[in-house]
N, C-alpha and C positions, 0 to 999 in steps of 0.2 A: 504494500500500500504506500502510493506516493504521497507527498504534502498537500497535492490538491483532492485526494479521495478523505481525508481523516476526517471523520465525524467530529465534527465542533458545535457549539452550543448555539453559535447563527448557525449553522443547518439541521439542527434538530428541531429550532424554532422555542427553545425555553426561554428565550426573553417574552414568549407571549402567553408561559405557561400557567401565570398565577394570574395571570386576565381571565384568563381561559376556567381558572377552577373557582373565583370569585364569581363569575358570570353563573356560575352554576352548570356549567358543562358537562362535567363530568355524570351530574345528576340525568343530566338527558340522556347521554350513553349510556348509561344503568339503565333507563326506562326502556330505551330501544333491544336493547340486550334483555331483559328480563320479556318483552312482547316475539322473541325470535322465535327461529325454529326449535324443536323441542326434540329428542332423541327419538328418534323411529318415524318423522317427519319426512317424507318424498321430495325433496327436493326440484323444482322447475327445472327442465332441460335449459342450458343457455352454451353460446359457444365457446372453449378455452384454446389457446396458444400455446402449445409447448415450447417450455422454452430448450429444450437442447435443440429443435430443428425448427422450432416456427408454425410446424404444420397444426392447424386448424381441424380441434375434434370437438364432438359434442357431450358434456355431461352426462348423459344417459349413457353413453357406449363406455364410460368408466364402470360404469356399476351394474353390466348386466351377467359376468358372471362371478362376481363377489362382495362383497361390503364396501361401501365407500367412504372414508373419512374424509373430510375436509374442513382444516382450519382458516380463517382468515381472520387476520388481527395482527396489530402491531405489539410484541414481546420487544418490552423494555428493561 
């Protein structure tokens, strides 16, 4: 990793982090998060991008001959 990739605190965006939690934000994502999907919930087909080659598959064709997990969220 060169000097221009290093995660710094202007690119993670924490100078606007306690705006962000004063506003009540994080209250929202709690609410939106507690209204999501729930465990054993079918999922909408939509299309993904792999990324080792680009190529364009549809969500359903992950999951027709085994369990699908999928996370999305930002681990801090």
């Amino acid at each position: 990793m060169d000097a221009d990739d290093a995660l710094t605190s202007e690119r993670y965006n924490y100078p606007h982090f306690d705006d962000y939690i004063a506003a009540g934000g994080e209250l929202a994502d709690e609410a939106r998060f507690r209204e999501s999907f729930r465990i054993g919930t079918h999922a909408t087909t939509f299309p993904l991008h792999r990324l080792n080659d680009g190529e364009r598959i549809d969500l359903a064709a992950l999951w027709t001959s085994k369990p699908l997990v999928m996370e999305f969220g930002s681990f801090t």
